[in-house]
Steps between C-alpha positions, in 0.01 A plus 500: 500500500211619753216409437363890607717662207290322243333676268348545120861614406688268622311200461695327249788504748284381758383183304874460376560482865276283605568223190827492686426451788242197368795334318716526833219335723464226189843422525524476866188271489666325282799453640312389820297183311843410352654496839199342660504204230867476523536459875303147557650290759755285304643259766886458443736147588707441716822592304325891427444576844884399555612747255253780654571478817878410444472185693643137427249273476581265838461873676133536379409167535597548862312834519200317380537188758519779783195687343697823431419572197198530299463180268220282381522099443260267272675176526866495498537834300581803676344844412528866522384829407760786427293760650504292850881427440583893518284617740608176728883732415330808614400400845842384540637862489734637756456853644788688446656658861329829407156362477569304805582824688226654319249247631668528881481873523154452383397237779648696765311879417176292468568354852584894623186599318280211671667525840502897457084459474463321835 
């Protein structure tokens, strides 16, 4: 509904309208504070991160000697945070050929372009 075709006539509508829209922005608040409450930092063990990252656990424990992945250590336990865990998999994404000849064709017309300017 515009907000220009509002009139004596059609006010009723109008407020109809707008009491939906006012439940739709009190559910998406909602749903925000749930997620925001929900998604506190719970650290995980050693046997989680295994299972999320589909490692044995001599594998991690050699990724964490060699500082490659994120972890956390108060005494003798290990820690880790699942968010860390997947974006740690993220970074470790190949490029596929096509976005490698993507990126190369890209290099070389910005080298044309830059060489073309001199």
């Amino acid at each position: 509904m515009d907000k220009n075709e509002i009139s004596f006539d059609n006010l009723p509508k109008a407020v109809a309208h707008l009491l939906g829209e006012v439940a739709e922005i009190k559910l998406l608040v909602e749903k925000t504070q749930l997620s925001s409450v929900g998604s506190k930092r719970v650290p995980i063990g050693i046997d989680d991160a295994c299972k999320l990252i589909g490692k044995a656990k001599p594998t991690v424990y050699a990724l964490v000697r060699k500082r490659l992945i994120p972890c956390y250590k108060n005494g003798k336990k290990l820690y880790f945070f699942e968010e860390e865990l997947l974006a740690w998999i993220e970074n470790g994404r190949k490029k596929t050929a096509e976005e490698i000849a993507k990126d190369a064709t890209d290099f070389v017309n910005s080298k044309r372009i830059a060489v073309a300017h001199l």
